[in-house]
N, CA, C and O atoms as a printed pandas DataFrame, in Angstrom:
     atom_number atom_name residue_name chain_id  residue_number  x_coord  y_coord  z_coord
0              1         N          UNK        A               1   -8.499  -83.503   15.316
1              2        CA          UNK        A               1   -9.291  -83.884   16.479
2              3         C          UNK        A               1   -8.616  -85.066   17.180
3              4         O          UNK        A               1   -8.129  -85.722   16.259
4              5         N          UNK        A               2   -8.418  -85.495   18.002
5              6        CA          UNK        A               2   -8.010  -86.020   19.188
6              7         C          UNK        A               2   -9.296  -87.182   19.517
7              8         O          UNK        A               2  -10.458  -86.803   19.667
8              9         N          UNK        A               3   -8.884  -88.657   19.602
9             10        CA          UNK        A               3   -9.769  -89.397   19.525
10            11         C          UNK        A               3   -8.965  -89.954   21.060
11            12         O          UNK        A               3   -7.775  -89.859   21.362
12            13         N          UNK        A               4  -10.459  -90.731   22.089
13            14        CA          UNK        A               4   -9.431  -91.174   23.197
14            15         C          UNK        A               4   -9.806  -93.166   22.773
15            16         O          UNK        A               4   -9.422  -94.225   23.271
16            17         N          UNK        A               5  -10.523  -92.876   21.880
17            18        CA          UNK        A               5  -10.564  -94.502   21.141
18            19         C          UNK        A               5  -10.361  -94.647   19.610
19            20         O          UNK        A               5  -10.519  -93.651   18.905
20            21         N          UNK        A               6  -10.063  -95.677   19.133
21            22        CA          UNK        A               6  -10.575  -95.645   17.942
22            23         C          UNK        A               6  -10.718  -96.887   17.596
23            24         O          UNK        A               6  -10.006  -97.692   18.196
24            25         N          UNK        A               7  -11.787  -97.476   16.406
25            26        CA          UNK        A               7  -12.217  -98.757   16.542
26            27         C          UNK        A               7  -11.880  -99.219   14.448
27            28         O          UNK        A               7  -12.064  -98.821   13.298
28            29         N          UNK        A               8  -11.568  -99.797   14.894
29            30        CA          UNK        A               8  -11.601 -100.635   13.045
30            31         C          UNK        A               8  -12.647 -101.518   13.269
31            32         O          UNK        A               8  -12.734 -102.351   14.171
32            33         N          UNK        A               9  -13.841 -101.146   11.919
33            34        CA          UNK        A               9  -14.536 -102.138   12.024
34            35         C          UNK        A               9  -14.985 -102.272   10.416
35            36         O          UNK        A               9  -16.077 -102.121    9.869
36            37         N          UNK        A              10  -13.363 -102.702    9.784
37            38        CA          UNK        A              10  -13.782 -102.373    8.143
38            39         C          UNK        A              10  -13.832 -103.891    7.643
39            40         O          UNK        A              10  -13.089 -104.783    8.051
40            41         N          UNK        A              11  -14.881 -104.030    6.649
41            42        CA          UNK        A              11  -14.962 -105.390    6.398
42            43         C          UNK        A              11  -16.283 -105.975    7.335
43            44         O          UNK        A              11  -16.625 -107.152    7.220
44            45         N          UNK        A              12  -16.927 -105.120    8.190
45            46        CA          UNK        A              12  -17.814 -106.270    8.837
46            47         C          UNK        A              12  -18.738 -105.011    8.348
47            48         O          UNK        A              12  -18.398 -103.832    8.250
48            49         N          UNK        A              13  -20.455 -105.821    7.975
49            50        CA          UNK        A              13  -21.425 -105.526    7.896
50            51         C          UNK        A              13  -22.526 -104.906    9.085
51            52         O          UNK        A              13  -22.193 -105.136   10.248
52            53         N          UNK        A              14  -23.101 -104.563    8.990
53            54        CA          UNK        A              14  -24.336 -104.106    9.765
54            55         C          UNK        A              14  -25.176 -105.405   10.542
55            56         O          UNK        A              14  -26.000 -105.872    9.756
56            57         N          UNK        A              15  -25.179 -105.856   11.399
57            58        CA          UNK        A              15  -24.899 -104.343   12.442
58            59         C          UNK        A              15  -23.793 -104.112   13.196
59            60         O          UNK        A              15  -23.782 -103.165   13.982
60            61         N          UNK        A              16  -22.857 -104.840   13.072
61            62        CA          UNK        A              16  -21.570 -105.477   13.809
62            63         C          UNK        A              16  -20.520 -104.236   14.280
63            64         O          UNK        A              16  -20.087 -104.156   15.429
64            65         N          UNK        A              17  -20.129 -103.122   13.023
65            66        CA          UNK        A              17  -20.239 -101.953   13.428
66            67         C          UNK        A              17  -20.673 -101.322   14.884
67            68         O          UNK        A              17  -19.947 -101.035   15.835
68            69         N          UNK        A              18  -22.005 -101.211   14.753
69            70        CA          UNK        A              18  -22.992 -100.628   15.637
70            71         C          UNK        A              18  -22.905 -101.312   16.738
71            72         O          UNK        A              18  -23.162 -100.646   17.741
72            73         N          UNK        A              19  -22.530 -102.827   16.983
73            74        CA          UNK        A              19  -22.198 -103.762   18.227
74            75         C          UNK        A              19  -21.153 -103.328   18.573
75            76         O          UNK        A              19  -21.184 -102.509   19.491
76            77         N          UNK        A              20  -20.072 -103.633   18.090
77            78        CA          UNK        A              20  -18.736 -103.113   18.867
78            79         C          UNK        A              20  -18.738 -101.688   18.649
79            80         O          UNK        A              20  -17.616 -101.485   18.183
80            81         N          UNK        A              21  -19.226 -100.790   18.699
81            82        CA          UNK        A              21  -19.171  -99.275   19.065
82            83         C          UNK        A              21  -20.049  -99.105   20.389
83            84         O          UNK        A              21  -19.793  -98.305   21.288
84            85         N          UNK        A              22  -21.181 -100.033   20.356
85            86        CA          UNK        A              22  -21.812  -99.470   21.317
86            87         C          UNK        A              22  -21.351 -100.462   22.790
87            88         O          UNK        A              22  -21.892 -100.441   23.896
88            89         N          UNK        A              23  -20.169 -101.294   22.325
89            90        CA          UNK        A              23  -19.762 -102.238   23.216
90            91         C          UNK        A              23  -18.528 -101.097   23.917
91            92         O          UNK        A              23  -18.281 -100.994   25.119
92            93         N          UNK        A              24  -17.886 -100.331   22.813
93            94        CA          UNK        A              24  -16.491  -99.540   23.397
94            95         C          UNK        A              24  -17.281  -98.598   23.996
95            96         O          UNK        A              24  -17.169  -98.739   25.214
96            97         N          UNK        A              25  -17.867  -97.896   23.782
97            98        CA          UNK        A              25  -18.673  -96.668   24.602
98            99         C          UNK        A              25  -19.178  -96.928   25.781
99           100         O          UNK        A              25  -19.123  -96.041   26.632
100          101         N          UNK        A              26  -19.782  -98.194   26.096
101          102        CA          UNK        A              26  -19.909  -98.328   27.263
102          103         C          UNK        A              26  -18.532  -98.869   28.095
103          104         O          UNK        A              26  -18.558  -99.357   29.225
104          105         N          UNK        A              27  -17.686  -98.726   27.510
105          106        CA          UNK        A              27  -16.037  -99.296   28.668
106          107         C          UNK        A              27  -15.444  -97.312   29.125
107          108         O          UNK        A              27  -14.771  -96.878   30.060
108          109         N          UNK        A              28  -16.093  -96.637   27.973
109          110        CA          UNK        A              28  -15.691  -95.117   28.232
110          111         C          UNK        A              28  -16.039  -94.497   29.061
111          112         O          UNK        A              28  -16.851  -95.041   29.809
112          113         N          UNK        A              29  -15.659  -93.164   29.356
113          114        CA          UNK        A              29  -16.077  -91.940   30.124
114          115         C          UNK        A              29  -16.790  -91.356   29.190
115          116         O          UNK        A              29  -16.700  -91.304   27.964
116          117         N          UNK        A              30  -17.669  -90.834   30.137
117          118        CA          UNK        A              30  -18.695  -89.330   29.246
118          119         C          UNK        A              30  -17.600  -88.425   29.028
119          120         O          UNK        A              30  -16.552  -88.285   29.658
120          121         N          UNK        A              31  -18.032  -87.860   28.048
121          122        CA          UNK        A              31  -17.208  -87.012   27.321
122          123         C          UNK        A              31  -16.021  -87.322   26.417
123          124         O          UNK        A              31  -15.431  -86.494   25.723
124          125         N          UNK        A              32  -15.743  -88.644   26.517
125          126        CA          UNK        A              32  -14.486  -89.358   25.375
126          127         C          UNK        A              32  -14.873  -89.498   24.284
127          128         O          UNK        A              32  -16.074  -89.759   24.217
128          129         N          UNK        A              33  -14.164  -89.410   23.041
129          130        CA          UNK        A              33  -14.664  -89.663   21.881
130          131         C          UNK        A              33  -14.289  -90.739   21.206
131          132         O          UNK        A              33  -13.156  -90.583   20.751
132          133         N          UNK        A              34  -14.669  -91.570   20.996
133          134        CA          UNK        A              34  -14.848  -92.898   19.620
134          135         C          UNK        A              34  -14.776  -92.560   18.350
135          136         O          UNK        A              34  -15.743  -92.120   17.728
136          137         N          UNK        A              35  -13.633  -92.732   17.860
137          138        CA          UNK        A              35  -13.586  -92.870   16.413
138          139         C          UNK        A              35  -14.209  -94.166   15.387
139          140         O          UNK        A              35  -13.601  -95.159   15.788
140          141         N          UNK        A              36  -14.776  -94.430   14.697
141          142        CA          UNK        A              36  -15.375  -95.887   14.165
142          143         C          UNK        A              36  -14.642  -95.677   12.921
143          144         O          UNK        A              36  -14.541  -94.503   12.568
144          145         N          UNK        A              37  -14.095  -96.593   12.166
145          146        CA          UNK        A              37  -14.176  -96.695   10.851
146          147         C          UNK        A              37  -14.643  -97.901   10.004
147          148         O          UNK        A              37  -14.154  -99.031   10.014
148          149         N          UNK        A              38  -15.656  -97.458    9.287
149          150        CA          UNK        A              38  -15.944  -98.469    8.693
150          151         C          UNK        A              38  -16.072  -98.706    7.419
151          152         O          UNK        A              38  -15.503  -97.810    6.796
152          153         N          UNK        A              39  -16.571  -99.523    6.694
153          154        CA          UNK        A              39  -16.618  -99.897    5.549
154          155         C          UNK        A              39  -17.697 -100.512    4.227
155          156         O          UNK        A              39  -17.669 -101.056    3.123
156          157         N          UNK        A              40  -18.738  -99.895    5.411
157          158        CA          UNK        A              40  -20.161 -100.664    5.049
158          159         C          UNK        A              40  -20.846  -99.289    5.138
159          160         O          UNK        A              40  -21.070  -98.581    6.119
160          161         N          UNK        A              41  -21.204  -99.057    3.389
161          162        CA          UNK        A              41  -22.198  -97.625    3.221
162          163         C          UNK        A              41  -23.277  -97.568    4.322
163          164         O          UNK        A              41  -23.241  -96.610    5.095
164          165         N          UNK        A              42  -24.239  -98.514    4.462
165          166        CA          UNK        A              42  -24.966  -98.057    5.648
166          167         C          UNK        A              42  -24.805  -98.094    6.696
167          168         O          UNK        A              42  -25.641  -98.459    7.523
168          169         N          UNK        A              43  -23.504  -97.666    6.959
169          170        CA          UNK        A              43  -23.215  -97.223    8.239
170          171         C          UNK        A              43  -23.213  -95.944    8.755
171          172         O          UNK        A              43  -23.122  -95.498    9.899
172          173         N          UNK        A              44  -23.363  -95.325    7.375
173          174        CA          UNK        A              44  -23.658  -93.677    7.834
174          175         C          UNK        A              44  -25.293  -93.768    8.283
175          176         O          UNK        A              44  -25.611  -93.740    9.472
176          177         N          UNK        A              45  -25.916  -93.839    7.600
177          178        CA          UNK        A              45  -27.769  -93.782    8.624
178          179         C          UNK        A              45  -27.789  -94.552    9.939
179          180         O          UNK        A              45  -28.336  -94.071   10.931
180          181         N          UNK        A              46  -26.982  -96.177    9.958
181          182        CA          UNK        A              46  -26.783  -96.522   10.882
182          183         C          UNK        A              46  -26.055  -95.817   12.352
183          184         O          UNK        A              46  -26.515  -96.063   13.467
184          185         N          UNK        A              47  -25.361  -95.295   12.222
185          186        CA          UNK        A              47  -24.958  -94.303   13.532
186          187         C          UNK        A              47  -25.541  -93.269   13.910
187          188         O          UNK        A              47  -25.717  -92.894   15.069
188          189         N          UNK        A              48  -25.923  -92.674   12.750
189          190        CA          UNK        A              48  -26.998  -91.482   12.638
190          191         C          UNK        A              48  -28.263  -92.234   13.773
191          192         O          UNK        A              48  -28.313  -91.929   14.965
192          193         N          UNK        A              49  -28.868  -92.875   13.356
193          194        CA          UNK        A              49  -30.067  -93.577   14.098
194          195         C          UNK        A              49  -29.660  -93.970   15.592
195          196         O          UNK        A              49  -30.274  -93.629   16.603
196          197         N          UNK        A              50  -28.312  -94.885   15.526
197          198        CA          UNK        A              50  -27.517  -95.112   16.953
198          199         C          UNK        A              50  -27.702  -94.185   17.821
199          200         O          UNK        A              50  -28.450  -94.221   18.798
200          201         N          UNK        A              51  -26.614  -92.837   17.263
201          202        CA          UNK        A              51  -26.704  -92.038   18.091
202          203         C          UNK        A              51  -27.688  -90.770   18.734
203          204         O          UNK        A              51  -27.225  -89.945   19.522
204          205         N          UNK        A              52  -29.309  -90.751   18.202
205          206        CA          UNK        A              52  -30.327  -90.720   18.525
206          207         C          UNK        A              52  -30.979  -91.571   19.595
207          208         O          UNK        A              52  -31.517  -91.270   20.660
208          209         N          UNK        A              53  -30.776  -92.661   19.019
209          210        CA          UNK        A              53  -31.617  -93.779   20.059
210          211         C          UNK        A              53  -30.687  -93.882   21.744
211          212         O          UNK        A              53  -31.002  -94.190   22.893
212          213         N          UNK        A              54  -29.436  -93.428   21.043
213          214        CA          UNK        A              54  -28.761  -93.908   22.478
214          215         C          UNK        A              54  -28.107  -92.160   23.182
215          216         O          UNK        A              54  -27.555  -92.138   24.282
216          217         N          UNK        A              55  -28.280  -90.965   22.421
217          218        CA          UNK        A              55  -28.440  -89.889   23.426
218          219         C          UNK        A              55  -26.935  -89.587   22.936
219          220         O          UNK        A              55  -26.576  -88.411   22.976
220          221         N          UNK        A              56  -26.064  -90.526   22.495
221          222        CA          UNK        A              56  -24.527  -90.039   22.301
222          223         C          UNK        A              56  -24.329  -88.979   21.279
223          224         O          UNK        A              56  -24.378  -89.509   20.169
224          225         N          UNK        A              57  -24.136  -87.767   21.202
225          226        CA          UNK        A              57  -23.936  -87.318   19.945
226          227         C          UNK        A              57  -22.357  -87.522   19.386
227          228         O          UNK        A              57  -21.226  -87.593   19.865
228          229         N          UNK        A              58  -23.106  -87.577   17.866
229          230        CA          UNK        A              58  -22.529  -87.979   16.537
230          231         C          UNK        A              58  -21.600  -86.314   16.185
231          232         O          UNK        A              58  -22.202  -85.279   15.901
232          233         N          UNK        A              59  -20.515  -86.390   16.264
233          234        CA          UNK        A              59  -19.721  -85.222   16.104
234          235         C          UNK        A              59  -19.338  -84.653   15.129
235          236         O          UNK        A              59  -19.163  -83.446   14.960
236          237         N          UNK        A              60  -19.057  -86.263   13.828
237          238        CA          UNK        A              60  -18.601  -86.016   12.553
238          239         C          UNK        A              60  -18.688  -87.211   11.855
239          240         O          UNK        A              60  -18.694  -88.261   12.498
240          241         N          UNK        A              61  -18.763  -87.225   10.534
241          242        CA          UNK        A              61  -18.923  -88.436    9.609
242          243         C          UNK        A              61  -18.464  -87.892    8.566
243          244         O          UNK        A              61  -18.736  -86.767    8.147
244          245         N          UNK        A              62  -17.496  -88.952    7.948
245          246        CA          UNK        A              62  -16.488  -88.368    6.382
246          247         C          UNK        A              62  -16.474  -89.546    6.271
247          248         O          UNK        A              62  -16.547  -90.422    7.134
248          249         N          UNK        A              63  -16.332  -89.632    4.681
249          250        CA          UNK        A              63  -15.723  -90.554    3.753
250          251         C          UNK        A              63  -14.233  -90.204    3.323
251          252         O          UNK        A              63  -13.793  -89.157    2.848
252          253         N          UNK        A              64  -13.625  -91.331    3.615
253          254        CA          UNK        A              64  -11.960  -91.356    2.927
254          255         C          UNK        A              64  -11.893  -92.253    1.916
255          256         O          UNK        A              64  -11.484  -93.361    2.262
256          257         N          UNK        A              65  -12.133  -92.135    0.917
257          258        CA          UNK        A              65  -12.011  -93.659   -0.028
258          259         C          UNK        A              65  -13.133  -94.269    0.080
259          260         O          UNK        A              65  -14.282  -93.884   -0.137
260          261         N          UNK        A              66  -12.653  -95.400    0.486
261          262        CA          UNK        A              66  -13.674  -97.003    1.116
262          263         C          UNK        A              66  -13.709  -96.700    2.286
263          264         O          UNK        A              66  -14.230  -97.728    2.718
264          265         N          UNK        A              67  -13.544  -96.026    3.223
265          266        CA          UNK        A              67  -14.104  -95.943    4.431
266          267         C          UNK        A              67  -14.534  -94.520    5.413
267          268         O          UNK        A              67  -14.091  -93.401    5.669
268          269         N          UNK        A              68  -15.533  -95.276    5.702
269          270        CA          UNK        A              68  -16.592  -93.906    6.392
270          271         C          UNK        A              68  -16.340  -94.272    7.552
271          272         O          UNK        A              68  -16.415  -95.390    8.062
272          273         N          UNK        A              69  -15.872  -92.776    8.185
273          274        CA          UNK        A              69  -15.394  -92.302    9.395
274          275         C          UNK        A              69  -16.531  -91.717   10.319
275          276         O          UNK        A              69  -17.011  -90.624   10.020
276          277         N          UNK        A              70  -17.059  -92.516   11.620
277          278        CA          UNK        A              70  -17.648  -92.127   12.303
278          279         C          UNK        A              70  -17.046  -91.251   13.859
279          280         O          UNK        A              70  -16.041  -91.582   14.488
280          281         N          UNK        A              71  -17.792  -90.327   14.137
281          282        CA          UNK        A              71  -17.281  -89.819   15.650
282          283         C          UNK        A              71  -18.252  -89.527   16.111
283          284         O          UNK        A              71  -19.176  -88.835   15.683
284          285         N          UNK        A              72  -18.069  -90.163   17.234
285          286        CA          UNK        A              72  -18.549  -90.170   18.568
286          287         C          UNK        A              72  -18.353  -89.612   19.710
287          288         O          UNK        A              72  -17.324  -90.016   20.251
288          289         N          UNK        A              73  -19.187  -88.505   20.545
289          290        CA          UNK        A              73  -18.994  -88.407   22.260
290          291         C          UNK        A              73  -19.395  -89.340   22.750
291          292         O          UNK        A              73  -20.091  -90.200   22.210
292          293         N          UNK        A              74  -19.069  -89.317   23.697
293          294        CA          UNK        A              74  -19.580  -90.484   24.704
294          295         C          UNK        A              74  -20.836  -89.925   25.783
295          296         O          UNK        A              74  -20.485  -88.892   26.353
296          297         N          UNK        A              75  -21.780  -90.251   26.047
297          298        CA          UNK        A              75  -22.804  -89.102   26.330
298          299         C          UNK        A              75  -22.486  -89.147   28.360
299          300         O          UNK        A              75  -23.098  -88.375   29.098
């Protein structure tokens, strides 16, 4: 998959994640996708919930190791 962002946000806690993702998405186009990676287990419910509340759908979420891979459209 083809990301037109991608964000490191390993090492920072909740909600900080969820701040700078929802800080890059708004610099995007609809329809671009955001990659997140992070490093903080609740960051999987955390985006899950994000991307409900904010209409963006959530495309994909994996674990690699220590870090959980979020994707994002941009709505």
């Amino acid at each position: 998959m083809n990301f037109d962002r991608e964000l490191d946000t390993r090492g920072l806690n909740c909600p900080l994640p969820i701040l700078k993702a929802k800080k890059a998405l708004t610099e995007m186009q609809s329809g671009q996708i955001l990659k997140v990676i992070a490093t903080d287990a609740g960051s999987v419910r955390d985006f899950v919930a994000f991307a409900k509340q904010t209409g963006n759908d959530l495309v994909e979420q994996t674990t690699e190791g220590q870090d959980y891979i979020h994707v994002l459209r941009r709505r």
